[in-house]
C-alpha positions in Angstrom: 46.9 95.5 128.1 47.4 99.1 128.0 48.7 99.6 131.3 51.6 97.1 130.0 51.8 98.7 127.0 52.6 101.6 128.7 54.9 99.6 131.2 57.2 98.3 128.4 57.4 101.9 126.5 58.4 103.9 130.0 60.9 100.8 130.1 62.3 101.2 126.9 62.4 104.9 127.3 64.6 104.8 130.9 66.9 102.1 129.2 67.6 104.4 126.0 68.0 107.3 128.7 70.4 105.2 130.7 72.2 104.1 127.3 72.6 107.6 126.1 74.0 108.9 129.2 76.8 106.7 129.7 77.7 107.9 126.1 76.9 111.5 127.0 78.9 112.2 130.5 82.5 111.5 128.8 85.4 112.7 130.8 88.8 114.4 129.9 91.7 113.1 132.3 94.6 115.3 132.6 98.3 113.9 133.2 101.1 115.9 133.5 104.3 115.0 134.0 104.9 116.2 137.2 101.9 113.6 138.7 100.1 117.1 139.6 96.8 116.4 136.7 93.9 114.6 137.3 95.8 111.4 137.6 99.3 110.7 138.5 100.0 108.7 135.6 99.0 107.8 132.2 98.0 104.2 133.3 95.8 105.5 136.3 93.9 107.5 134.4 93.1 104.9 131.8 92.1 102.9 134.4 89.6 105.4 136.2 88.2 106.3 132.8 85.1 105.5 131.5 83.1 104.9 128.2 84.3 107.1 125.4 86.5 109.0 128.4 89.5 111.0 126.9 93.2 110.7 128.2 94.8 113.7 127.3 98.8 113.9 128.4 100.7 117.0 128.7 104.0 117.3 127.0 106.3 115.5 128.8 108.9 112.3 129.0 107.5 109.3 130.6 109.2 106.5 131.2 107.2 103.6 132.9 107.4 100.0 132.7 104.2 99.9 130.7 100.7 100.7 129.7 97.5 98.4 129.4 94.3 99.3 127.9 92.5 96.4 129.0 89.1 94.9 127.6 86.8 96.8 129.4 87.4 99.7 127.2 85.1 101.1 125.1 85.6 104.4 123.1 88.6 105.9 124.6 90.9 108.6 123.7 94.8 108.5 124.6 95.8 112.0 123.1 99.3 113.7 123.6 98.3 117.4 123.6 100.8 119.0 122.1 101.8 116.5 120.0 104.3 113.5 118.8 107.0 115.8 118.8 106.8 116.7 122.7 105.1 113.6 124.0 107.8 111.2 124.3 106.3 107.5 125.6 109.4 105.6 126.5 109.3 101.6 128.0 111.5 100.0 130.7 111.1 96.4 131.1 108.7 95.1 129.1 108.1 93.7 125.7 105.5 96.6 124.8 104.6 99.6 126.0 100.9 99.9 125.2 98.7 96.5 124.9 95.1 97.1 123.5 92.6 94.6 124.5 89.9 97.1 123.7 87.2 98.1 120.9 86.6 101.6 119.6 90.7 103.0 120.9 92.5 106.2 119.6 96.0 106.8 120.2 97.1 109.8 118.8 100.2 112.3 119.2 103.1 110.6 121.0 106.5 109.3 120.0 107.1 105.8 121.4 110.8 105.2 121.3 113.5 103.2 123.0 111.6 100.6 124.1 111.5 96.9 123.4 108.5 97.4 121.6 106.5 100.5 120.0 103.1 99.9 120.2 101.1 96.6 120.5 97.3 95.8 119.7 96.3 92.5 120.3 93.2 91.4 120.1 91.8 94.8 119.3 89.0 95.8 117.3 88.2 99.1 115.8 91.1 101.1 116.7 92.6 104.2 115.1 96.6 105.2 115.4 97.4 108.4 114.0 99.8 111.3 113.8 102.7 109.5 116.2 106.0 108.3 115.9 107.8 105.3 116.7 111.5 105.5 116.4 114.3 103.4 117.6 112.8 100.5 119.2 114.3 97.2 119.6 111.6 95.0 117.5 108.6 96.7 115.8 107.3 99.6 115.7 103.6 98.8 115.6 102.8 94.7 116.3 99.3 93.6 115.5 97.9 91.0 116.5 94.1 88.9 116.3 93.0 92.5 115.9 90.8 93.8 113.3 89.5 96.8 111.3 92.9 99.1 112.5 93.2 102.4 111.0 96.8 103.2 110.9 97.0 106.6 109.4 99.7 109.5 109.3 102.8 107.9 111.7 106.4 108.5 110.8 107.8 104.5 111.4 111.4 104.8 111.3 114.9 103.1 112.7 113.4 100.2 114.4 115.5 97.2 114.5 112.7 94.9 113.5 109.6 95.6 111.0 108.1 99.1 111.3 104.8 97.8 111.2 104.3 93.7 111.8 100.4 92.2 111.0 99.6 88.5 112.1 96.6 86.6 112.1 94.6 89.8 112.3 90.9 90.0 110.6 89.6 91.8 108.1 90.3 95.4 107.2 93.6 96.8 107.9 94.2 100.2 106.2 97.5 101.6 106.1 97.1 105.0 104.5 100.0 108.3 104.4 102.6 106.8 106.6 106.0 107.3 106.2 107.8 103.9 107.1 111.8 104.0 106.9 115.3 103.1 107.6 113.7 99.8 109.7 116.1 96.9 110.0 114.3 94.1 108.2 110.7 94.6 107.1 108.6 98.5 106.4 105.6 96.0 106.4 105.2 92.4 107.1 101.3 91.5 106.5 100.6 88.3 106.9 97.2 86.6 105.5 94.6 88.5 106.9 91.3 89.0 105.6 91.8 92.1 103.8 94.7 95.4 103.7 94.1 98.5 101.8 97.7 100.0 101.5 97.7 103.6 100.0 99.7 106.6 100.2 102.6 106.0 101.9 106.7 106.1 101.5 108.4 102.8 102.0 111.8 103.4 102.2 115.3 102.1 103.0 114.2 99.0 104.7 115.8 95.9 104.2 113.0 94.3 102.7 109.9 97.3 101.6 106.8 94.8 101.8 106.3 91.2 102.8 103.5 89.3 102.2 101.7 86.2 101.6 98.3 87.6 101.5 96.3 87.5 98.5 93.7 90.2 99.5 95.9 93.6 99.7 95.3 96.8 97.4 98.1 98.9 96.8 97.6 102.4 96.0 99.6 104.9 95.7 102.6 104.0 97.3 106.1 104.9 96.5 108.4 101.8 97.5 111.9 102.5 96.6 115.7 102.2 98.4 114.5 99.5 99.8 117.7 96.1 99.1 114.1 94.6 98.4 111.5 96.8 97.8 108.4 93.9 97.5 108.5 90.0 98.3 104.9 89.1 97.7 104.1 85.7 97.6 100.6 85.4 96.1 100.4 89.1 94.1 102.4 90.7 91.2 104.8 93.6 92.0 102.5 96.6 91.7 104.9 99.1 90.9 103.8 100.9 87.5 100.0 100.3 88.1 97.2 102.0 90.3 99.7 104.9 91.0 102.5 102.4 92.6 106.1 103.9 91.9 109.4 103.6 92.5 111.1 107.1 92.3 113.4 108.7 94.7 111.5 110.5 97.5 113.9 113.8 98.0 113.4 114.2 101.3 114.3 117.9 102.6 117.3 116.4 104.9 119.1 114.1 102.9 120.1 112.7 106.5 116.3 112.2 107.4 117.4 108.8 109.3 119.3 111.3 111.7 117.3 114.5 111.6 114.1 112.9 111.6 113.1 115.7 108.5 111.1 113.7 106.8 109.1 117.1 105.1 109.4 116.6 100.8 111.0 119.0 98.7 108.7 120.7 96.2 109.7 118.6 93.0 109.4 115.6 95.2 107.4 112.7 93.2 105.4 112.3 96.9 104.2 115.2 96.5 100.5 116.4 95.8 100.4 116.4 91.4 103.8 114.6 91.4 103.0 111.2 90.4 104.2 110.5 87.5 101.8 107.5 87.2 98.8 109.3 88.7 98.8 112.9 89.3 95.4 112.2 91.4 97.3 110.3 94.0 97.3 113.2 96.5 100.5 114.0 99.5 102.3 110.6 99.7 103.8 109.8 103.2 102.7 112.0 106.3 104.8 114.7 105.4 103.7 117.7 103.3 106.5 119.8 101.1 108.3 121.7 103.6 111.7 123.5 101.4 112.6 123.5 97.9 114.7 121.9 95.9 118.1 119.7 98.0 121.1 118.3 95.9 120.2 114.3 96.0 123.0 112.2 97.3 122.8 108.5 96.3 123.4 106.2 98.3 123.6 102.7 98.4 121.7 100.3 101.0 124.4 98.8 102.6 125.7 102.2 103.4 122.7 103.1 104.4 122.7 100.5 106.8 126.4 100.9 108.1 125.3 104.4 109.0 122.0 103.1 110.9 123.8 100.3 112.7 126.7 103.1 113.6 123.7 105.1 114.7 122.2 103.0 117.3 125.3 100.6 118.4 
């Protein structure tokens, strides 16, 4: 008996030590532009990575017909290195240029634009999109799909010619916290009836329609919905504007042009910004951008200019 005893323990021991060392030997893989890193491209090194393995891509344009993050991956990192702002993901041929099949993913510092479609999860679990951009794509920005427990945090989502971000039939826990979501062609948010949204923090602005919804299970904090020709169509909740820091109020953005700069920084007297809300100083910064000038003369304008100039924009 003892010597099993002591048979079982060493086994349980060299299965923990085999368990915590597939965790522990993660690996960075460098791509470069140029093909000259550790892989040639962004989808080769996702494919030679391993468990909770890190993709980190140089600064760069790349233009490929598309990028899979396949079911067999746990924990990984897809990191732009220097940022949105230089790490320009663009799509040739197909209808998305990232699919998630994966648990435990982190995409974090690129700019997907010009592409049929921003960014797709589908069937994803525990995945975390921060800190991009997605501008100018020809449906949605973000599509999510049978996925569950996203954390969409700090994105600018702007001039798509669909929704900016597009939920169906996901599961429970979608939080959508400090984006800014503008100037998109028909919806800044369609959720459909999931198990549960927690929608705080974020500018919802000049869309055709601001939120869509049929979903009875949605908190909104802290959100300021305005410009929009319809700022909320909820089917199964009360307009939330006026409550639990919800407002309405003009965002005065730093470049009154923001659709064309892409300035989406807040003036200082800016209601999104930190002890602003009227409704609830406590609300905190409100969108991804933090107060980056002073006070701008506002220039009013109404939506269907707005959306002559957008359609002139892209057309």
């Amino acid at each position: 008996m003892r010597i099993l005893n002591a048979a079982i323990a060493f086994l349980s021991l060299f299965l923990l030590f085999c368990f915590f060392s597939q965790y522990s030997h993660s690996k960075t893989w460098y791509v470069k532009q140029d093909g000259s890193g550790d892989a040639p491209t962004i989808q080769a090194a996702i494919d030679s990575s391993g468990v909770n393995d890190t993709v980190l891509v140089a600064s760069g344009f790349y233009e490929q017909p598309g990028i899979l993050v396949d079911y067999n991956k746990i924990g990984l990192n897809i990191f732009g290195e220097s940022g949105d702002q230089l790490t320009i993901l663009q799509c040739s041929n197909i209808s998305q240029i990232i699919l998630i099949e994966a648990w435990n993913v982190t995409i974090r510092g690129f700019t997907f634009a010009n592409s049929p479609l921003g960014l797709k999860i589908n069937l994803g679990s525990d995945i975390i999109v921060e800190q991009n951009t997605f501008v100018n794509n020809d449906s949605d920005g973000i599509a999510m799909i049978n996925s569950a427990y996203v954390y969409c945090a700090n994105n600018l989502i702007y001039s798509n010619h669909n929704d900016g971000i597009h939920v169906s039939d996901c599961g429970n826990y979608i939080t959508i916290e400090n984006n800014t979501i503008a100037f998109n062609n028909r919806f800044g948010m369609y959720l459909d009836d999931c198990g549960f949204y927690d929608v705080h923090n974020n500018i919802i602005a000049h869309n055709e329609t601001g939120v869509y919804s049929w979903c009875p299970n949605i908190i909104f904090s802290c959100n300021d919905v305005v410009g929009n020709a319809t700022n909320y169509e909820l089917i199964l909740l009360p307009d939330p504007t006026g409550s639990n820091g919800n407002m309405s109020y003009i965002i005065q953005f730093c470049d009154i042009y923001a659709q064309d700069s892409g300035n989406f920084f807040l003036q200082s007297d800016s209601p999104c910004a930190p002890g602003n809300n009227p409704y609830d100083p406590t609300c905190e910064l409100i969108g991804r951008y933090p107060v980056g000038c002073g006070n701008t003369a506002i220039k009013i304008e109404s939506w269907g200019n707005l959306k002559g100039r957008f359609k002139d924009k892209i057309n």
